[in-house]
N, C-alpha and C positions, 0 to 999 in steps of 0.2 A: 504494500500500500504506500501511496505517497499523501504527504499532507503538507500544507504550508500555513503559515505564520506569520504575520506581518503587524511593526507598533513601534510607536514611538517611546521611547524608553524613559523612564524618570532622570536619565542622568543628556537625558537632550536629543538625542540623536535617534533615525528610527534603523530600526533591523527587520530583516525578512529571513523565515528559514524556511525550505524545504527538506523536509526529510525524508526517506524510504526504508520503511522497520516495515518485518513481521511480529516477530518475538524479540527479536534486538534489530536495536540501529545499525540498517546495513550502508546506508550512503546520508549524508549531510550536505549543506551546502547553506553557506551564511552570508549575506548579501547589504547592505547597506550605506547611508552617508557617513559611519564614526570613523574614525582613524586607530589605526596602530601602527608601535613601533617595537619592531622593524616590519616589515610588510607582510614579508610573506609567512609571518608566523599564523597567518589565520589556518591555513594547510595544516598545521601541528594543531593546531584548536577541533578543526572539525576531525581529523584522526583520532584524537581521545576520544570523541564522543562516539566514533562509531564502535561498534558491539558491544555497547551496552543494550543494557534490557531496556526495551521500554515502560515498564515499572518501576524501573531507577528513579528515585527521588530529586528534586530537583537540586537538591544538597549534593547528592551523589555526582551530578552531574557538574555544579559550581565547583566540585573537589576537584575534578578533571583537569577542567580548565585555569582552577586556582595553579595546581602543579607544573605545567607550563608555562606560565605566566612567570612563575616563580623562577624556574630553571632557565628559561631567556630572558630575563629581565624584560619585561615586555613594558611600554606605555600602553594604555589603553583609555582612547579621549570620547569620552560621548556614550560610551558602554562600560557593563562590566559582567563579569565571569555569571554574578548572580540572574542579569539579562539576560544575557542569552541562555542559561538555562531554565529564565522561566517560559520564555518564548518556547522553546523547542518542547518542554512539555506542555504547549497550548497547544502545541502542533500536534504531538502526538496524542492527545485527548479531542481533537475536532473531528 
């Protein structure tokens, strides 16, 4: 199944996810006007989140992304780890 997502986030900026689960996250894909740095770490962002279950908690999901962020020192302007994983479980509940 695929489902998509789309919102303006409290911290400004808006995001779009598409995802593709059955029982887990099999493809991602994160779309928007926010910025990070360095760029291409969104790639390492949507990789953690896939194969997860899609009964993963949104925490579970913020933990992913915290971890990267952490490990590449990442800036992130407009978003953050707890957005986009509540988006992606909007997606995955629609």
């Amino acid at each position: 199944m695929i489902s998509q997502a789309r919102k303006k986030v409290k911290e400004g900026k808006v995001i779009k996810v598409e995802v593709e689960y059955d029982e887990v996250i099999k493809n991602i894909r994160i779309t928007g006007d926010f910025f990070l740095h360095p760029e291409d770490i969104l790639d390492k962002i949507e990789k953690s989140i896939i194969g997860l279950n899609k009964t993963d908690s949104e925490e579970a999901i913020a933990s992913n992304i915290n971890r990267i962020i952490a490990a590449e020192d990442v800036q992130m302007i407009g978003i953050s780890p707890e957005s986009i994983a509540g988006l992606v479980k909007e997606a995955l509940n629609s």
